[in-house]
KOLDO-355100 format. One record per residue (C-alpha): residue number from 1; x, y, z. Coordinates in steps of 0.2 Angstrom, whole numbers, plus 5000, padded with zeros to 4 digits. Layout:
     k      u      v      w
   NUM      X      Y      Z
...
This chain:
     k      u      v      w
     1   5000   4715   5001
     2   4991   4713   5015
     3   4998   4721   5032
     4   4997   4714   5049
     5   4990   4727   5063
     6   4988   4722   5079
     7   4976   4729   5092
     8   4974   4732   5109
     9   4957   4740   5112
    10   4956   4755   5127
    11   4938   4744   5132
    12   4932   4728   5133
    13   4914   4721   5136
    14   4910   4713   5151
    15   4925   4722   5161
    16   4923   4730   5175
    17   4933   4746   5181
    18   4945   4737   5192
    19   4950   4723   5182
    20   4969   4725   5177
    21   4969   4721   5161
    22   4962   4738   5157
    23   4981   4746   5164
    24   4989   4755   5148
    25   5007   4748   5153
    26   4995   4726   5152
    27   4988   4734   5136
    28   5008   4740   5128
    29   5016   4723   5133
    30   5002   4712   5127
    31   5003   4721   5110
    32   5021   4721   5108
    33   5020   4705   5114
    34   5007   4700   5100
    35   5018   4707   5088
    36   5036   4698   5092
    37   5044   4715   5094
    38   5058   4707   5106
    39   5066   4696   5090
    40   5070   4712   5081
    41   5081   4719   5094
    42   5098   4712   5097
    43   5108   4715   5111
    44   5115   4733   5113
    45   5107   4740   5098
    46   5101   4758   5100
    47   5084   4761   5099
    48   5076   4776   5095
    49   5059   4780   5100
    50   5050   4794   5090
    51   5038   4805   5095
    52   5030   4821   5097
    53   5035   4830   5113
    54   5020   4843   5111
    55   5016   4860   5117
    56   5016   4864   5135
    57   4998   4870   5134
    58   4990   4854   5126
    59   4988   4839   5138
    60   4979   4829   5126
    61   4998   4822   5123
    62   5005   4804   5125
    63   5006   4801   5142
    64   5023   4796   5150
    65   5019   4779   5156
    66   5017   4775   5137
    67   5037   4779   5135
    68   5042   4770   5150
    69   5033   4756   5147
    70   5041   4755   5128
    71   5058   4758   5134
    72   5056   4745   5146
    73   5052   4731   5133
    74   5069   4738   5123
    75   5079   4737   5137
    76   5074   4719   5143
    77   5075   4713   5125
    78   5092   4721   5126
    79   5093   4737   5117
    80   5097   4754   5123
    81   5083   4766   5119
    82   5083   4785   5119
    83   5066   4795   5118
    84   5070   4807   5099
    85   5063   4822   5093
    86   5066   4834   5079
    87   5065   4854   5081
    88   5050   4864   5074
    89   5050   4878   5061
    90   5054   4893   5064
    91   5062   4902   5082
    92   5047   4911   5090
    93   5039   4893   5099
    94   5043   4882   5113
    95   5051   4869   5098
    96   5063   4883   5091
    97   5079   4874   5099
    98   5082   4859   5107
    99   5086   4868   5123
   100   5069   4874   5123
   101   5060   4860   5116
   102   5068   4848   5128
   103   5064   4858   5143
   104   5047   4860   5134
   105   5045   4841   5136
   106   5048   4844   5154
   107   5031   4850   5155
   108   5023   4833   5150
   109   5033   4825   5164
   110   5049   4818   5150
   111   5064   4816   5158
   112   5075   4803   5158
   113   5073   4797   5175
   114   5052   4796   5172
   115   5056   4787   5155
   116   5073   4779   5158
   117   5079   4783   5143
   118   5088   4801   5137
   119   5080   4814   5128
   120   5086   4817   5111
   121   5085   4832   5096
   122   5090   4822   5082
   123   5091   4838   5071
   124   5103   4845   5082
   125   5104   4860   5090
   126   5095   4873   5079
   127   5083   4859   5068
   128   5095   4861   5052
   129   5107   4846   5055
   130   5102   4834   5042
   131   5107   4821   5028
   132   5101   4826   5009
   133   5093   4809   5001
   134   5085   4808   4984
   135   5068   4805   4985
   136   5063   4787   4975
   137   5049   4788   4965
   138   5043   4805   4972
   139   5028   4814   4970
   140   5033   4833   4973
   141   5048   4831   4982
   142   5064   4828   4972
   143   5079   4829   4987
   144   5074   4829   5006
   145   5084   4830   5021
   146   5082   4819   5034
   147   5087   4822   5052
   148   5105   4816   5057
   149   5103   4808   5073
   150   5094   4794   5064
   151   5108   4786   5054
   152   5118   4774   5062
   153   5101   4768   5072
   154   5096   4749   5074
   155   5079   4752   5077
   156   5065   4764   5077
   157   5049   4764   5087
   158   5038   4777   5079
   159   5025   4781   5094
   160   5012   4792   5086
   161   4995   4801   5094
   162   4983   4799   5081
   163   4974   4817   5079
   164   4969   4828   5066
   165   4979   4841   5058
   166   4969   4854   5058
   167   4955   4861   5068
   168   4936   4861   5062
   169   4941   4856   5044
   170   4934   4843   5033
   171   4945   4836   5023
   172   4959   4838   5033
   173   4973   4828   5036
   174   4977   4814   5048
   175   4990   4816   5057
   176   5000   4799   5067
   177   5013   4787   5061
   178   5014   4794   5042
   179   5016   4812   5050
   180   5030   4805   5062
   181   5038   4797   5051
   182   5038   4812   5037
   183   5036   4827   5046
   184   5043   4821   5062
   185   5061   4815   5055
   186   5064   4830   5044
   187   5075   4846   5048
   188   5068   4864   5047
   189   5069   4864   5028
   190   5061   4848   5026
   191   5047   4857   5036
   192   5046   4873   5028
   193   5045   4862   5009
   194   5031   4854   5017
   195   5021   4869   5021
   196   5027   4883   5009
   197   5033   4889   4993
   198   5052   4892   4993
   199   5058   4905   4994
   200   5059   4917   5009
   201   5059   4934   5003
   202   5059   4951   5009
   203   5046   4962   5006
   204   5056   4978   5005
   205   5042   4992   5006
   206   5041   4984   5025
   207   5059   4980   5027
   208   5066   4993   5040
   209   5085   4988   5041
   210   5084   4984   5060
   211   5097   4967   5057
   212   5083   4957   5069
   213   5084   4944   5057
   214   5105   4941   5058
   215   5103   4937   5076
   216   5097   4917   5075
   217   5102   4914   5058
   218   5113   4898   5055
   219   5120   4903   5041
   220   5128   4919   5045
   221   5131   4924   5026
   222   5114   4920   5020
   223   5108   4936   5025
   224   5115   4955   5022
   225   5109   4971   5026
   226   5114   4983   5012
   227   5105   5002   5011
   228   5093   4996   5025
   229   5088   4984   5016
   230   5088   4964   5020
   231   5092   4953   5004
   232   5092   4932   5007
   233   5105   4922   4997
   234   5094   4910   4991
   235   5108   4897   4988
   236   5112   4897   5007
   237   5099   4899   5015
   238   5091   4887   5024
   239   5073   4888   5026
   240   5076   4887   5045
   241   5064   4900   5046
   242   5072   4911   5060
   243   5071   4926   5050
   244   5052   4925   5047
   245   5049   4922   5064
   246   5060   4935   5069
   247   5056   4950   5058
   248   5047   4966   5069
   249   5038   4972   5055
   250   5034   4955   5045
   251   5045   4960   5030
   252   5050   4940   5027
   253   5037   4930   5019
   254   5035   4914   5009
   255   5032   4913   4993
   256   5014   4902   4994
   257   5006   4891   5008
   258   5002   4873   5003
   259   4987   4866   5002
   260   4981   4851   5014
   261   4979   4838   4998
   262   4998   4845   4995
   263   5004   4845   5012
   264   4998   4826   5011
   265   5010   4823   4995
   266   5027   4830   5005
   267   5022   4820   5021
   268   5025   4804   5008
   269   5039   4810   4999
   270   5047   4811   5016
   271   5042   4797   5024
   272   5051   4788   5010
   273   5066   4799   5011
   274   5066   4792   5030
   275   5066   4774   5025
   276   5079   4777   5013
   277   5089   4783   5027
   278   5084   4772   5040
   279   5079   4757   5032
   280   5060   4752   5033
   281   5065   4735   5042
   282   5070   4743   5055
   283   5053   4752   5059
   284   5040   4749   5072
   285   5023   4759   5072
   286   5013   4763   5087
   287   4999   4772   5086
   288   4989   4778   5104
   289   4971   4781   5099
   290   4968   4790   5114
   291   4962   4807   5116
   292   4958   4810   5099
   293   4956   4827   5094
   294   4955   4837   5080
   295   4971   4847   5079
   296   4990   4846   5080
   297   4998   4842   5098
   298   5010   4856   5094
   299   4995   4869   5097
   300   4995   4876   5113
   301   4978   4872   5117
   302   4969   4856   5127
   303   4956   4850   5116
   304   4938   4839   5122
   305   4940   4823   5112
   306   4929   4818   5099
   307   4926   4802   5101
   308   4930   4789   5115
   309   4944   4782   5117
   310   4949   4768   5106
   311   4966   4759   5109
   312   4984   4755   5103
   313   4988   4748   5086
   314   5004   4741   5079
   315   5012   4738   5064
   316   5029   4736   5054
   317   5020   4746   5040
   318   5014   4766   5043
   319   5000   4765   5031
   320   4991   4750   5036
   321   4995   4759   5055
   322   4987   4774   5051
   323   4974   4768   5039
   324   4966   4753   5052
   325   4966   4768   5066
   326   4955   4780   5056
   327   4943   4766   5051
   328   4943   4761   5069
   329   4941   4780   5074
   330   4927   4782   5058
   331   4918   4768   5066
   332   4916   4774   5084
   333   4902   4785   5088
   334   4905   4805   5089
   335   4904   4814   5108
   336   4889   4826   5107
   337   4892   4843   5114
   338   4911   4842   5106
   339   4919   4848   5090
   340   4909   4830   5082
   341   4894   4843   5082
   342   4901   4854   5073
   343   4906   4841   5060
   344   4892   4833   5062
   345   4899   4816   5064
   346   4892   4812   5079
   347   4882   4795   5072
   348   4894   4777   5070
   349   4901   4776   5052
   350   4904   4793   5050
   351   4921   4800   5043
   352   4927   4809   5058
   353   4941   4818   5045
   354   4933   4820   5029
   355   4941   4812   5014
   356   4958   4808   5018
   357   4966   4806   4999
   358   4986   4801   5013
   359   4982   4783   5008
   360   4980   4784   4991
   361   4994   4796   4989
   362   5004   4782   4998
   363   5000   4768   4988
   364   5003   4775   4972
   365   5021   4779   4978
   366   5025   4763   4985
   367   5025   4768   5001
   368   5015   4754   5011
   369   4999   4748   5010
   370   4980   4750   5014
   371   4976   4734   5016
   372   4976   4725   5033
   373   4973   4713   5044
   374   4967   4718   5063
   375   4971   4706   5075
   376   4968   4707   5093
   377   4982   4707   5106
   378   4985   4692   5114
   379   4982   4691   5131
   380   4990   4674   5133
   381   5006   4678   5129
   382   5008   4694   5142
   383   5019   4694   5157
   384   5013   4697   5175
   385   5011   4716   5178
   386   5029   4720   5189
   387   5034   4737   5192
């Protein structure tokens, strides 16, 4: 079935810098404006709005003004929103907890009085707060867990910066609505699944007995020390991570690292588990083709884009989201002197990300679908720019 995607581009011909149709905040309402957005909220439904809050280090992040401008729209349709995140794998990085990811976000200016609306861990404290769902017709995954602060909600705007997942790497993954909505929405063992082999074991030729590994883990009997040794009780543990992170001499390990193509199989089978949760109705995706790079916003790096910028798109449906960006993306010509050198994509029509197989892997689960329609935003049907 074909899905509709509406599109707001970052440029238009014949525009000159100081008209102000170009402003980000004209560009947001006229595309949710496009889409009808206000008739799927009802009047104090909660409103989650998804997204990555990013490392500290990386600037190539969604700006601000993007959230406010959202949780503007929700609140004069009249719904209450709240910015959500989840908590990363692991505990040695700025997304360990959500005392240190929230006052990571800081650093990109999100607060609840630039945003006006509070910042949320929807995985709780420590990133392991979550509710099991079986997986329909799954690929890989047979259970996930999905993060708890999402049931109950009316409403979800997924906002997602479309990126690669990996730097300098064909072949590689995309990463924007389908990883928000997967990825994004999981606990720490939904993460870990993603990535690794379960389970965490302990290497014990380097396994000095020093208890480092007791200190963060959620589970307090999931691990013991006995004869300085540590052992994981693999039946309650987890796969927070903590340990691994923790562990001096690097005795904890996982038992394999994925693959990208396999990685690209879990990011489905939990995306469904999220729907299942949540519902797919009540899903908004919105996609900010701006400052595309190569890798993850949770590195800690500022990246040179590789291609110019290319606008907002919106859909009910993360694959035809995801799928009409990277065409969009594909189409646009390469930035010499940045990483489109190196993967020599510089020329118009050539695949920025290599072959993506996300879409295909999608479709044959049922998740959404390829096919689109791209229609540009309206500029009719916006309201006059009032701050």
């Amino acid at each position: 079935m074909t899905k509709n995607v509406f599109f707001s581009p970052a440029w238009l011909p014949n525009r000159n810098a100081s008209d102000r149709s170009g402003s980000i905040i004209r560009k947001i309402r006229k595309i949710f404006n496009s889409a009808n957005f206000s008739e799927k909220i009802n009047k104090g439904d909660l409103v989650c709005i998804k997204t990555n809050f990013g490392d500290p280090g990386n600037a190539n992040v969604v700006r601000p003004v993007v959230y406010r401008t959202v949780a503007e729209i929700i609140h004069k349709a009249g719904g209450k929103p709240f910015l959500a995140e989840t908590n990363g794998h692991g505990y040695m990085n700025h997304k360990r907890s959500a005392a240190h990811y929230i006052d990571s976000a800081t650093w990109h200016g999100l607060t609840i009085g630039s945003v006006r609306a509070p910042l949320i861990l929807l995985d709780g404290f420590w990133g392991v707060d979550g509710v099991e769902v079986k997986v329909p017709n799954n690929l890989v995954l047979e259970k996930a867990w999905v993060a708890r602060g999402l049931v109950g909600v009316d409403h979800v705007v997924s906002i997602s910066h479309f990126k690669g997942h990996s730097p300098y790497k064909r072949g590689q993954s995309i990463a924007a609505s389908l990883k928000n909505l997967g990825i994004g929405c999981t606990t720490k063992t939904g993460k870990y699944l993603a990535h690794f082999d379960p389970p965490l074991y302990v290497d014990e030729d380097k396994c000095d007995g020093c208890k480092r590994c007791l200190s963060k883990c959620p589970v307090p009997t999931a691990i013991e020390v006995s004869n300085g040794k540590a052992r994981i009780n693999e039946e309650l543990c987890l796969l927070c991570g903590h340990c691994k992170s923790l562990c001096p001499p690097k005795a904890i390990v996982p038992s394999g690292l994925h693959s990208e193509e396999l990685l690209q199989k879990f990011i489905v089978d939990l995306s469904k588990a999220t729907l299942e949760v949540v519902g797919k109705e009540k899903f908004t995706f919105l996609n900010s083709a701006y400052d595309i790079v190569t890798g993850c916003d949770c590195r800690p790096v500022n990246s040179v884009p590789l291609v110019p910028d290319v606008g907002f798109l919106l859909s009910s449906d993360p694959v035809a989201a995801d799928r009409a960006t990277l065409d969009l993306v594909n189409e646009a010509s390469g930035i010499p002197g940045t990483e489109a050198d190196q993967l020599d994509c510089v020329a118009p029509g050539k695949e920025k990300f290599g072959t993506c197989r996300l879409f295909e892997f999608c479709e044959t689960a049922g998740l959404g679908s390829g096919d689109y329609e791209l229609i540009k935003a309206s500029p009719k049907k916006t309201p006059p720019l009032r701050l």
